[in-house]
DSSP file (Angstrom, degrees, kcal/mol; ACC not computed):
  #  RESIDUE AA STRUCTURE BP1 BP2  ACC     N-H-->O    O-->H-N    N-H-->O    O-->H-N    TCO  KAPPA ALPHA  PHI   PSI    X-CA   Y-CA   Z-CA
    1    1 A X              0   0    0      0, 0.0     2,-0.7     0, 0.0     0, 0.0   0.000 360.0 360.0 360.0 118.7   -6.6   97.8  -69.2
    2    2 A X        -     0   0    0      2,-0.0     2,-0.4     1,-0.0     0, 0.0  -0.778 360.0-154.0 -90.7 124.8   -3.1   98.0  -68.2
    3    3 A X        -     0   0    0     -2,-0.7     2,-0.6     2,-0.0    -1,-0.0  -0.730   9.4-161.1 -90.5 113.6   -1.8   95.7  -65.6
    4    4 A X        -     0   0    0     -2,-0.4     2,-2.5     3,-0.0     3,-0.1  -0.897  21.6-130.1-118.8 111.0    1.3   96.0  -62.7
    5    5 A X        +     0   0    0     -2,-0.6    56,-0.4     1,-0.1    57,-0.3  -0.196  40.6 145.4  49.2 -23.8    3.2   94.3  -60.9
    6    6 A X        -     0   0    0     -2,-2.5    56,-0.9    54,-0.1     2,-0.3   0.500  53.5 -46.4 -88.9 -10.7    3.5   95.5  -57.1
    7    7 A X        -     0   0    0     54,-0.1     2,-0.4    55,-0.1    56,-0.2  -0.945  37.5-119.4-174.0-172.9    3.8   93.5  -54.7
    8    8 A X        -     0   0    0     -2,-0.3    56,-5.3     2,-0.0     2,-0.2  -0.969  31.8-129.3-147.6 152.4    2.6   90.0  -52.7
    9    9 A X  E     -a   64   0A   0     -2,-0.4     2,-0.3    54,-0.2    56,-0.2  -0.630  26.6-179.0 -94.1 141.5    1.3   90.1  -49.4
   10   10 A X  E     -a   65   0A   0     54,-1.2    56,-2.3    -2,-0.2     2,-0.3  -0.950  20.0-143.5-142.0 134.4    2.9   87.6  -46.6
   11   11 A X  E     -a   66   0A   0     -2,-0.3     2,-0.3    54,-0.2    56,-0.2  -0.879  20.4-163.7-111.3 148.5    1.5   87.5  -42.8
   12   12 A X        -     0   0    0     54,-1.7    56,-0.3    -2,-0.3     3,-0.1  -0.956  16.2-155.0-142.1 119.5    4.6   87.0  -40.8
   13   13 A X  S    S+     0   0    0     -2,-0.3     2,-0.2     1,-0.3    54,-0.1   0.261  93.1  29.3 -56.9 -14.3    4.1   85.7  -36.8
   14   14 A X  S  > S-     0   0    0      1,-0.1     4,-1.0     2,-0.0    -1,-0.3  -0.674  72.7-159.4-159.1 129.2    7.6   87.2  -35.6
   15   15 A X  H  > S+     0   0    0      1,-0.3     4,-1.5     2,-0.2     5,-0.1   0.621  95.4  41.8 -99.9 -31.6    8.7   90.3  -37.7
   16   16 A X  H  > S+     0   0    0      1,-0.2     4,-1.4     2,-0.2    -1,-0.3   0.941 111.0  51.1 -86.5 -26.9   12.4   89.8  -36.6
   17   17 A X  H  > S+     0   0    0      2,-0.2     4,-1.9     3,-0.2    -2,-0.2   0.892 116.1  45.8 -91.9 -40.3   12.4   86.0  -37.0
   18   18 A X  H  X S+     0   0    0     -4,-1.0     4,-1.6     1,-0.2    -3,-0.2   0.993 117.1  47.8 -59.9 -63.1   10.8   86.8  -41.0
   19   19 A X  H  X>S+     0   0    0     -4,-1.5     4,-1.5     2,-0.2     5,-1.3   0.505 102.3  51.4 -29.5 -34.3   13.3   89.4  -41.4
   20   20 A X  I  <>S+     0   0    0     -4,-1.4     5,-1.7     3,-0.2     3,-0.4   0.950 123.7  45.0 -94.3 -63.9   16.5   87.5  -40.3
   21   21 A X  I  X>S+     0   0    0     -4,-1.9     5,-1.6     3,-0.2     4,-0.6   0.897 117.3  36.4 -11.2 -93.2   14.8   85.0  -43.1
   22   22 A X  I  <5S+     0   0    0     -4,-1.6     6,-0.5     3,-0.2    -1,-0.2   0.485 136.5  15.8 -68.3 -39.6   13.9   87.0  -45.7
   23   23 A X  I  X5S+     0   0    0     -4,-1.5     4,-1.9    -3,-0.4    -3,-0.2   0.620 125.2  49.8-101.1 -61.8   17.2   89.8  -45.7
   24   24 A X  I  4<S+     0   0    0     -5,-1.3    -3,-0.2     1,-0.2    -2,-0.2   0.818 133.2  11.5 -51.9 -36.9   19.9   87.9  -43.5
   25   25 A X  I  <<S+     0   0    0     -5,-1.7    -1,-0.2    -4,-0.6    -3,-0.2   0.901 134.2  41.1 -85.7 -42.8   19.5   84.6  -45.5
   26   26 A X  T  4<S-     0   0    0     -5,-1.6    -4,-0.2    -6,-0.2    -2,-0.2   0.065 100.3-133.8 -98.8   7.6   17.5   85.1  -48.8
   27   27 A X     <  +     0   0    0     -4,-1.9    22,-0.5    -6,-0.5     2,-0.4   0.872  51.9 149.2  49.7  73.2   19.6   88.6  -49.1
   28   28 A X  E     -B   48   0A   0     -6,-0.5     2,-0.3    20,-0.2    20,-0.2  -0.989  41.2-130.0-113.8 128.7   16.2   90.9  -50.0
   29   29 A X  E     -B   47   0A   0     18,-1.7    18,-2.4    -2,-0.4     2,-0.2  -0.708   3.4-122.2-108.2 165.3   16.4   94.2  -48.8
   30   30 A X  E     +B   46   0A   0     -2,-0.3    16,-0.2    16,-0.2     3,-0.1  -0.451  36.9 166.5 -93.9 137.0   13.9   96.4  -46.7
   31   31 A X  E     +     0   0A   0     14,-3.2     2,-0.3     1,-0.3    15,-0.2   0.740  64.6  10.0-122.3 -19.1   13.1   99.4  -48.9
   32   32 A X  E     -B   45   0A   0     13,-0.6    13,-2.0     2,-0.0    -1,-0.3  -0.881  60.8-172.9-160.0 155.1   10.1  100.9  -47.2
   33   33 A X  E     -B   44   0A   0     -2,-0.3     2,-0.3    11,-0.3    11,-0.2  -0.836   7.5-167.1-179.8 128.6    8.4  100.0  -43.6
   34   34 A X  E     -B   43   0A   0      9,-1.0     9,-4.1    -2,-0.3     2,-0.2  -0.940   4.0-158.6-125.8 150.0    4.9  101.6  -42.3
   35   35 A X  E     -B   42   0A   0     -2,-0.3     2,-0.3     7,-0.2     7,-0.2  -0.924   5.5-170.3-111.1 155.5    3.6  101.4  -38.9
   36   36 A X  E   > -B   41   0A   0      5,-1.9     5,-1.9    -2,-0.2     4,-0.1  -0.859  10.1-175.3-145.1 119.2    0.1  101.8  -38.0
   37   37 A X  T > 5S+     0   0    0     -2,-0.3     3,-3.4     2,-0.2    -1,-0.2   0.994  86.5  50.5 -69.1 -61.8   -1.1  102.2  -34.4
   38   38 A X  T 3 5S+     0   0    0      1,-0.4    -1,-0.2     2,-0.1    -2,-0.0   0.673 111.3  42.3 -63.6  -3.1   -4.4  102.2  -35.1
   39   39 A X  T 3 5S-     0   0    0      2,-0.2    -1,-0.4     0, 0.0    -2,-0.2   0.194 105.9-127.8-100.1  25.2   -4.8   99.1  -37.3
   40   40 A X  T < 5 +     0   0    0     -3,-3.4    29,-2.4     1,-0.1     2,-0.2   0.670  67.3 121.3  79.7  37.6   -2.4   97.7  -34.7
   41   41 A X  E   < -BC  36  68A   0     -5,-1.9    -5,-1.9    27,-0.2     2,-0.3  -0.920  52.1-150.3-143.9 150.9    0.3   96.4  -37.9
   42   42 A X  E     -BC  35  67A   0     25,-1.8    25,-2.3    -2,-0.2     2,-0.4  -0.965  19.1-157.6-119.6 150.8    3.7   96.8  -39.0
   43   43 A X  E     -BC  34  66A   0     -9,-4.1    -9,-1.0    -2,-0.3     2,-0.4  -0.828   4.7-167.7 -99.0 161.1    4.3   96.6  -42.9
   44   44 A X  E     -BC  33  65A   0     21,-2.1    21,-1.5    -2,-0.4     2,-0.6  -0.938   5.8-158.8-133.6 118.5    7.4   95.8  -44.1
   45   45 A X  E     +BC  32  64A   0    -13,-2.0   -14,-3.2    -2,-0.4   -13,-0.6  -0.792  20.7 178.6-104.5 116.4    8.2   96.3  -48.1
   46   46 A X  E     -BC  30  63A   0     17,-2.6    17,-1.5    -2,-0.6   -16,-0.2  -0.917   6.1-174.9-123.8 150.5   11.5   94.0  -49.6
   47   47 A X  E     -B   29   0A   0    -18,-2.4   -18,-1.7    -2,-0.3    15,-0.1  -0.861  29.2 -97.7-124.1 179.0   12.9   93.7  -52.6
   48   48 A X  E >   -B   28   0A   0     13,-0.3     3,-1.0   -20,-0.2   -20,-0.2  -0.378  37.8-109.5 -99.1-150.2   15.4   91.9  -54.2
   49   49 A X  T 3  S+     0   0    0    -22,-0.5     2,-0.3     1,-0.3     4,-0.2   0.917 121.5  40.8 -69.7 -23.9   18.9   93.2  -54.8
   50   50 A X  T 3  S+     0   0    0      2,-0.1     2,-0.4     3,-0.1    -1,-0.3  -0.287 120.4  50.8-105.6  51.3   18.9   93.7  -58.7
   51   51 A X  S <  S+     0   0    0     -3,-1.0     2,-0.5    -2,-0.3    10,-0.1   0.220  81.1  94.7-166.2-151.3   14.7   95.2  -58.1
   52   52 A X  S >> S+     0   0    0     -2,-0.4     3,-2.8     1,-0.2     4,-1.4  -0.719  86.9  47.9 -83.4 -88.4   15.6   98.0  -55.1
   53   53 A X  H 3> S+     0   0    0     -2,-0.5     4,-0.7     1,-0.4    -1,-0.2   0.418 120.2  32.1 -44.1 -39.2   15.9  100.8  -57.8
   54   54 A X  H >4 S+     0   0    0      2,-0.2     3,-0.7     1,-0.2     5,-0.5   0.882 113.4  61.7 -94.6 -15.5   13.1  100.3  -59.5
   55   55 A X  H X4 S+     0   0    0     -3,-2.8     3,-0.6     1,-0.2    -2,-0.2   0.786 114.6  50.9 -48.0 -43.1   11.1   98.9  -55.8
   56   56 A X  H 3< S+     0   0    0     -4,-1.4    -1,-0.2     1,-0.2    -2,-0.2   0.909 112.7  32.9 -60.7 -33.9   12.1  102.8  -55.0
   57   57 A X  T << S+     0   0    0     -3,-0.7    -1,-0.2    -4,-0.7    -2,-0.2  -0.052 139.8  19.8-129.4  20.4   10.9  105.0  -57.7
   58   58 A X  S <  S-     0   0    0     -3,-0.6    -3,-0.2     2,-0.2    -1,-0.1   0.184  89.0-128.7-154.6  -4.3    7.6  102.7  -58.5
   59   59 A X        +     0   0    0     -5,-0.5     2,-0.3     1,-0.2     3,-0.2   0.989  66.0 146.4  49.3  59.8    7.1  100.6  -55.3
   60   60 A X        +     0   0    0      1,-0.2    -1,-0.2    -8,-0.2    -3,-0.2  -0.868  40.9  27.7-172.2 132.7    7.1   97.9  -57.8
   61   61 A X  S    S+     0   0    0    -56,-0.4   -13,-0.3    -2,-0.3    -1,-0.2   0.668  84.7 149.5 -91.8 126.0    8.1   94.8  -57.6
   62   62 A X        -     0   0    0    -56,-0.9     2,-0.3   -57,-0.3   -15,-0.2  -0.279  40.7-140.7-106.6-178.8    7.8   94.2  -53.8
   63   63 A X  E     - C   0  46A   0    -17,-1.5   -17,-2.6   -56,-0.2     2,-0.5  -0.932  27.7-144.6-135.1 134.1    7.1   91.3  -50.9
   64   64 A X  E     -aC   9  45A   0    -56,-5.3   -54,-1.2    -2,-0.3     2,-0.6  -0.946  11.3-157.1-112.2 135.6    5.2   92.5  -48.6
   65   65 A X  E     -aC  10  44A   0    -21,-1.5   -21,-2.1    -2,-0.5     2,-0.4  -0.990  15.6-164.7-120.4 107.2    5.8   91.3  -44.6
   66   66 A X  E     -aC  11  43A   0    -56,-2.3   -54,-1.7    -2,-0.6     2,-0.4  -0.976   4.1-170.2 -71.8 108.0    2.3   92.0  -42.8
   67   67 A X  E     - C   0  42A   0    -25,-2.3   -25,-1.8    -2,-0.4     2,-0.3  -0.901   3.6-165.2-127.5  90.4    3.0   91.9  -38.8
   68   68 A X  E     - C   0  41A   0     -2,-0.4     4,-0.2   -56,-0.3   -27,-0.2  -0.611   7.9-151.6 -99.6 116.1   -0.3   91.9  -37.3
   69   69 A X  S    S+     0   0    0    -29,-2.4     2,-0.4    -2,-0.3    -1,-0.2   0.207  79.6  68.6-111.9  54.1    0.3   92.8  -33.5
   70   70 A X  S    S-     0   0    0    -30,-0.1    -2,-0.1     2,-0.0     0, 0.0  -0.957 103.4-109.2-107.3 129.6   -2.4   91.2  -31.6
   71   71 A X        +     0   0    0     -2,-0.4     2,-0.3   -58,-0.0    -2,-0.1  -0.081  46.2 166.3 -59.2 134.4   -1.4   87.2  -32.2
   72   72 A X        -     0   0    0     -4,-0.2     2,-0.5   -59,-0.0    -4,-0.1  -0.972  36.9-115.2-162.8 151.9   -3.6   85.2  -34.4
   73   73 A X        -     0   0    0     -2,-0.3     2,-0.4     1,-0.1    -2,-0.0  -0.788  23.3-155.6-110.2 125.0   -2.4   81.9  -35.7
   74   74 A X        -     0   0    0     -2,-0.5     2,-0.5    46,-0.0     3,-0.2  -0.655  14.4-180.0-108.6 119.3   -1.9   81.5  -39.3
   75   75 A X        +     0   0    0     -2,-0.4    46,-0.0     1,-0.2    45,-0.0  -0.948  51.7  44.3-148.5 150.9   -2.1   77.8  -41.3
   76   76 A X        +     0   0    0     -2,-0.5     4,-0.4    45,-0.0    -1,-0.2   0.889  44.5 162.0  84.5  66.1   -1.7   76.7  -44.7
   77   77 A X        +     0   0    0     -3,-0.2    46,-0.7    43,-0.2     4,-0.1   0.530  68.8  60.6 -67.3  -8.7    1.0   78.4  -45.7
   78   78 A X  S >  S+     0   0    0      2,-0.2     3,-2.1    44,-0.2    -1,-0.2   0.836  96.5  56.6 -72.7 -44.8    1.3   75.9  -48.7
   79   79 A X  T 3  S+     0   0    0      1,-0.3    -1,-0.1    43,-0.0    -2,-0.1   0.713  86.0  76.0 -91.3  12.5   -1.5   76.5  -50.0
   80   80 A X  T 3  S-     0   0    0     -4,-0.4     2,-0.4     1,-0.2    -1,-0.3   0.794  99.9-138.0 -48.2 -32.3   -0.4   80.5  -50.3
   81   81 A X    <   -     0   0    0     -3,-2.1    42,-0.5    -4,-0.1     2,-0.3  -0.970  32.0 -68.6 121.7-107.1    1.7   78.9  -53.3
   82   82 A X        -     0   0    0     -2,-0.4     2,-0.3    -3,-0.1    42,-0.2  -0.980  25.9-130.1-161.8 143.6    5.2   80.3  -53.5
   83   83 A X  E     -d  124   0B   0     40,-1.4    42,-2.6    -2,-0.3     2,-0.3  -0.920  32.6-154.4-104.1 159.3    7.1   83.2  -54.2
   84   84 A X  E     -d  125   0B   0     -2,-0.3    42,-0.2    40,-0.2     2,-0.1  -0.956  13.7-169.1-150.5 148.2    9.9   82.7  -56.5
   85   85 A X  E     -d  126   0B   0     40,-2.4    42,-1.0    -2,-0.3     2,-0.3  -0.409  22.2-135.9-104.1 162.7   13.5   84.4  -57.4
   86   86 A X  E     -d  127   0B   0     40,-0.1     2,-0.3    -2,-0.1    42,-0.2  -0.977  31.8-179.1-123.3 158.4   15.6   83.9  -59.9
   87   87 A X  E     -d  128   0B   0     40,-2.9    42,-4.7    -2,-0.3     3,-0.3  -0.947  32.1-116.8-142.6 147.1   19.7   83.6  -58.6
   88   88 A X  S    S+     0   0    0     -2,-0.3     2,-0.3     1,-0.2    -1,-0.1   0.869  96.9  27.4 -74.5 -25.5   22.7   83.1  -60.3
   89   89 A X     >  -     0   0    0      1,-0.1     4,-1.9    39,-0.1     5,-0.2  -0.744  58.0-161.9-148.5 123.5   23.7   80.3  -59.2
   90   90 A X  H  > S+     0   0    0     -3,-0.3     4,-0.7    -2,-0.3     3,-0.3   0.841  94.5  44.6 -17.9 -73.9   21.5   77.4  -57.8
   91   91 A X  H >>>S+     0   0    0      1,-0.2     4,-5.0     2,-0.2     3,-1.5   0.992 111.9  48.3 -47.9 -67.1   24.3   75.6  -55.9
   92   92 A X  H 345S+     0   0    0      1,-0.3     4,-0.4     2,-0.2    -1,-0.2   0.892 111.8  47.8 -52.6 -36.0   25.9   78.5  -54.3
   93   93 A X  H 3X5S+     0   0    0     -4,-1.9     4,-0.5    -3,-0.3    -1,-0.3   0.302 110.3  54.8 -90.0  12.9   22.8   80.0  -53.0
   94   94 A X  H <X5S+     0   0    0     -3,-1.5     4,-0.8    -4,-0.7    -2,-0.2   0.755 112.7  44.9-108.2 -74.1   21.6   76.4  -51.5
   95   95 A X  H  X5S+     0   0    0     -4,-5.0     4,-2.0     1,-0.3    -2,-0.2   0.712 112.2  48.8 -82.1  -4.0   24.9   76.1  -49.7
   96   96 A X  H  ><S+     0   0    0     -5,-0.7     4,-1.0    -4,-0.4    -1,-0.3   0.964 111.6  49.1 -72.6 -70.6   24.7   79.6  -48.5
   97   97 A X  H >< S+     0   0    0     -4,-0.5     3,-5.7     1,-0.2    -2,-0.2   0.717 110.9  53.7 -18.7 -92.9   21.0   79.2  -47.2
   98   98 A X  H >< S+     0   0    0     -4,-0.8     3,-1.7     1,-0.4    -1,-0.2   0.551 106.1  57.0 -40.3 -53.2   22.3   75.8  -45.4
   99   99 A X  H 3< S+     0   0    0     -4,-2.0    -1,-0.4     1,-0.2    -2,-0.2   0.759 102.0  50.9 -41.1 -33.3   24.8   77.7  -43.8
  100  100 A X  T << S-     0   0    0     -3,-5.7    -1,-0.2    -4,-1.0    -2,-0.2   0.430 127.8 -98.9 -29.4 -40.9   22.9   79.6  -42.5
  101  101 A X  S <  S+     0   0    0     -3,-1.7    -3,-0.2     1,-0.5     2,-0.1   0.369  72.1 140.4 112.4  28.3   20.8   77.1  -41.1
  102  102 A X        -     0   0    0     -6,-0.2    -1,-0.5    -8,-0.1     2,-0.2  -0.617  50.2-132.9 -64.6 140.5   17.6   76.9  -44.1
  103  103 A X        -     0   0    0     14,-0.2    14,-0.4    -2,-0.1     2,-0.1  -0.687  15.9-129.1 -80.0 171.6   16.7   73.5  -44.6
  104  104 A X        -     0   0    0     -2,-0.2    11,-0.2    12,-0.1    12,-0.2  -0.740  24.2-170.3-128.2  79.7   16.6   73.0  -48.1
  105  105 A X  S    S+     0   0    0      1,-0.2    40,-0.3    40,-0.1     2,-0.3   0.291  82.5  18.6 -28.0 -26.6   13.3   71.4  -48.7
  106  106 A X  B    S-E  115   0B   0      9,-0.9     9,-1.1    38,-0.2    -1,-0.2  -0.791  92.5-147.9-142.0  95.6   13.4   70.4  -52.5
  107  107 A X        -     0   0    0     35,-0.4     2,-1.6    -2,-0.3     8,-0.2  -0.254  31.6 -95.7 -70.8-179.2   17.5   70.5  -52.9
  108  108 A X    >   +     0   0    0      1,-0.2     3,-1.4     6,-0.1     2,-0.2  -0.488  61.6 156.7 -86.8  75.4   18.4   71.6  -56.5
  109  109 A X  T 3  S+     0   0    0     -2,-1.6    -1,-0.2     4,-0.4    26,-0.1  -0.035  75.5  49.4 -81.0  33.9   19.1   68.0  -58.3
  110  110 A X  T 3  S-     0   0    0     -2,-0.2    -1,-0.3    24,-0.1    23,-0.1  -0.074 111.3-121.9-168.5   6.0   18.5   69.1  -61.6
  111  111 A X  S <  S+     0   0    0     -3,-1.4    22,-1.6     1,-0.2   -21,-0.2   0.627  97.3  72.3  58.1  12.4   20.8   72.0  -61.2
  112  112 A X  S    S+     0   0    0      1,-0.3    16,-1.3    20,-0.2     2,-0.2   0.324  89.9  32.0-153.7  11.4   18.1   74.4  -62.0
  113  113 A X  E     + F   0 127B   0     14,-0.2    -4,-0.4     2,-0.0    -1,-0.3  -0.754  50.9 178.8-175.9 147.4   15.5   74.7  -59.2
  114  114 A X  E     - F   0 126B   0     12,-1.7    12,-0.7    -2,-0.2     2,-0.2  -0.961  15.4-132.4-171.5 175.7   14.8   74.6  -55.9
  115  115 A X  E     +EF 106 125B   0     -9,-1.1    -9,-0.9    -2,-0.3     2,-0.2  -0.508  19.3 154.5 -93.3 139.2   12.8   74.8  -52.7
  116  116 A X        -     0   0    0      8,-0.6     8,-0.4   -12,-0.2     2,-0.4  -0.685  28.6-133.3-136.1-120.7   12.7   76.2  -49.1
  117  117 A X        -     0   0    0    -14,-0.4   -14,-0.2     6,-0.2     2,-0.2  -0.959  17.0-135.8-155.6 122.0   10.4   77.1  -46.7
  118  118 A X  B >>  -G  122   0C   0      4,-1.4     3,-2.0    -2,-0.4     4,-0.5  -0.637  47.3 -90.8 -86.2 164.9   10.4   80.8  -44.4
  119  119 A X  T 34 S+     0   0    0      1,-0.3    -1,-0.1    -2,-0.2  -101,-0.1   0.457 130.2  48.4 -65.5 -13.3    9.8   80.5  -40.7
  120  120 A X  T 34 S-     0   0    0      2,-0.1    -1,-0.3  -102,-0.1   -43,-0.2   0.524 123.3-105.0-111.8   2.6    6.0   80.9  -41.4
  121  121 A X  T <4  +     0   0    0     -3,-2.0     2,-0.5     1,-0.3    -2,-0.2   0.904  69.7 143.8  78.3  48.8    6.1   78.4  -43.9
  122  122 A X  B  <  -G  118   0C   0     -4,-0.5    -4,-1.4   -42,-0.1    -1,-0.3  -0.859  42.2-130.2 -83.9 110.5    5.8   80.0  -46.9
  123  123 A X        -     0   0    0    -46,-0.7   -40,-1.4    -2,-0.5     2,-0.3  -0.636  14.4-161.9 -92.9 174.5    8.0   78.5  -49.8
  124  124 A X  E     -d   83   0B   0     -8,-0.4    -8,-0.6   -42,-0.2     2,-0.2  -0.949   7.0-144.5-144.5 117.3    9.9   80.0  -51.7
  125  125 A X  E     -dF  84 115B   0    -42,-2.6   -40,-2.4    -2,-0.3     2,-0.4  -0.424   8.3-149.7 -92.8 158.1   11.1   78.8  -54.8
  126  126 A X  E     -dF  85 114B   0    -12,-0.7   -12,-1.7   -42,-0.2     2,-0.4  -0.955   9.9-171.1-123.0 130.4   14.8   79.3  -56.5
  127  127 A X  E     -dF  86 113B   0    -42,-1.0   -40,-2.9    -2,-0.4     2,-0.5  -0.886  20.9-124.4-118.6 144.5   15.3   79.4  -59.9
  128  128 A X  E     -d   87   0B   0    -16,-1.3   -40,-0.2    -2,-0.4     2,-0.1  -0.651  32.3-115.4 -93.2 141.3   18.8   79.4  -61.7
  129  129 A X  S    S-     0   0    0    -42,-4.7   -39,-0.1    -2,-0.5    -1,-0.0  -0.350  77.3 -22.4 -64.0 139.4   19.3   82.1  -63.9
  130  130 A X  S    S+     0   0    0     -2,-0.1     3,-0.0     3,-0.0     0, 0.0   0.018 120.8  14.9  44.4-168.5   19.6   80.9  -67.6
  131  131 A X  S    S-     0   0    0      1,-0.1     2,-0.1     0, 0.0     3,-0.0   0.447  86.1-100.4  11.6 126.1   20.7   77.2  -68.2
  132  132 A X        -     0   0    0      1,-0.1     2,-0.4   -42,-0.0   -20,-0.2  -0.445  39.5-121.7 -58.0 170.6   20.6   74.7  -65.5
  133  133 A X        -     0   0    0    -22,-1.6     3,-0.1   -23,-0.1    -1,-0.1  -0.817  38.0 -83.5-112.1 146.5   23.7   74.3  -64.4
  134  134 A X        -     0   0    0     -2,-0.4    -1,-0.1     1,-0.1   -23,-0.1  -0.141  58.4 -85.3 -41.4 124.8   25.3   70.5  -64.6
  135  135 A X        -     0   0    0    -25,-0.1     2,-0.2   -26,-0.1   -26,-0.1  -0.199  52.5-175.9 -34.2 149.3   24.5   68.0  -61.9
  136  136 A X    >>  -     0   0    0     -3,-0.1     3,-2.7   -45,-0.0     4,-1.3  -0.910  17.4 -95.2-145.2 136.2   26.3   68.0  -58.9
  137  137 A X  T 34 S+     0   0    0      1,-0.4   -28,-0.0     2,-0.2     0, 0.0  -0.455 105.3  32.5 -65.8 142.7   27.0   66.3  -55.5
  138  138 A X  T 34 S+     0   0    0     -2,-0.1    -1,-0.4   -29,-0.0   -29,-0.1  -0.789 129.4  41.7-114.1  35.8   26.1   66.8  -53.1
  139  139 A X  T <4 S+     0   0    0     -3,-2.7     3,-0.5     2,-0.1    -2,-0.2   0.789  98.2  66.8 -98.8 -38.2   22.8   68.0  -54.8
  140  140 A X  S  < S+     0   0    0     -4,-1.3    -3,-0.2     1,-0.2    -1,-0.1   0.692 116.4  30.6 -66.2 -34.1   22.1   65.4  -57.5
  141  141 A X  S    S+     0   0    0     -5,-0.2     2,-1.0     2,-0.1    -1,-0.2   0.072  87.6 118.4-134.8  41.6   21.5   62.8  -54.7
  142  142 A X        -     0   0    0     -3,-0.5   -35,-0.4   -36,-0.0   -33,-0.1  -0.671  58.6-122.8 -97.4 131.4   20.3   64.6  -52.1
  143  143 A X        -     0   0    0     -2,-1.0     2,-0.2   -37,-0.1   -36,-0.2  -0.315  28.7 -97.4 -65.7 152.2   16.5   63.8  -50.6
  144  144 A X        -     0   0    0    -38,-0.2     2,-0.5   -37,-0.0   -38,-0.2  -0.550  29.8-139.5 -66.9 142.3   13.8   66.0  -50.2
  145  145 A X        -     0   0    0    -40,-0.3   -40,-0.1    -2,-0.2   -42,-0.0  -0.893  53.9 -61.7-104.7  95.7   13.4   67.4  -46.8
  146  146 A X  S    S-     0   0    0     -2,-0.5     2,-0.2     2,-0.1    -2,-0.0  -0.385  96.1 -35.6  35.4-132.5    9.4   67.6  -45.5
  147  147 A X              0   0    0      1,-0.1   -42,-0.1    -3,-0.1   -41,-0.1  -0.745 360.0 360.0-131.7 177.6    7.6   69.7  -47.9
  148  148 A X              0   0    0     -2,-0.2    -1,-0.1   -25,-0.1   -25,-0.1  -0.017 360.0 360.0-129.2 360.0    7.5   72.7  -50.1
């Protein structure tokens, strides 16, 4: 039996608020988006940047942003797990977030992973691409921030 890949499901409580998350911060882009008036939902399909080509021509490998629009209140977003990316570098994409204004929930003290949290409370873990990278301040002695 052959097995793929396509996509993980996230229910999202404000579609712009995930979105300004999810492209404007964590830089994933929207490749696909279905509405459906009679299920009363918007989908939304992201990938990340070095995934769009093949997230076009296979719909493979996605996130999916489910934006159910009658309100219904969504809890344990921990125990969804995580999704998780891999970046080139740890540091740089931690201070990017934080400019932004992510907290950065687990910071990366070990130079080679770390946590944050989307607006519905989903984490989402960061991995550095190859090798940790060497400790560094202000990372190496920075606290965890609530949970992941």
């Amino acid at each position: 039996m052959a097995t793929e890949f396509l996509h993980t499901m996230v229910r999202v409580t404000d579609l712009d608020q995930a979105l300004d998350f999810y492209c404007a911060k964590l830089g994933l882009t929207e490749v696909r988006r279905m509405d459906s008036e009679q299920g009363r939902y918007t989908l939304v399909f992201l990938a990340a940047p070095g995934d769009v080509d093949q997230a076009k021509a296979s719909q493979a490998p996605l996130v999916e942003l489910t934006y159910n629009w009658d309100p219904e209140t969504y809890t344990g977003g921990r125990n969804f797990g995580h999704l998780a990316y891999r970046v080139d570098n740890i540091y740089q994409t931690c201070q990017t977030l934080m400019d932004k204004g992510v907290t950065i929930n687990r910071p990366p003290r070990d130079g080679r992973m770390a946590f944050v949290r989307s607006p519905d409370g989903i984490s989402i873990e960061l991995l550095q691409r190859g090798e940790a990278l060497a400790k560094a301040e202000p990372w190496a002695s920075m606290p965890n921030t609530g949970s992941w």
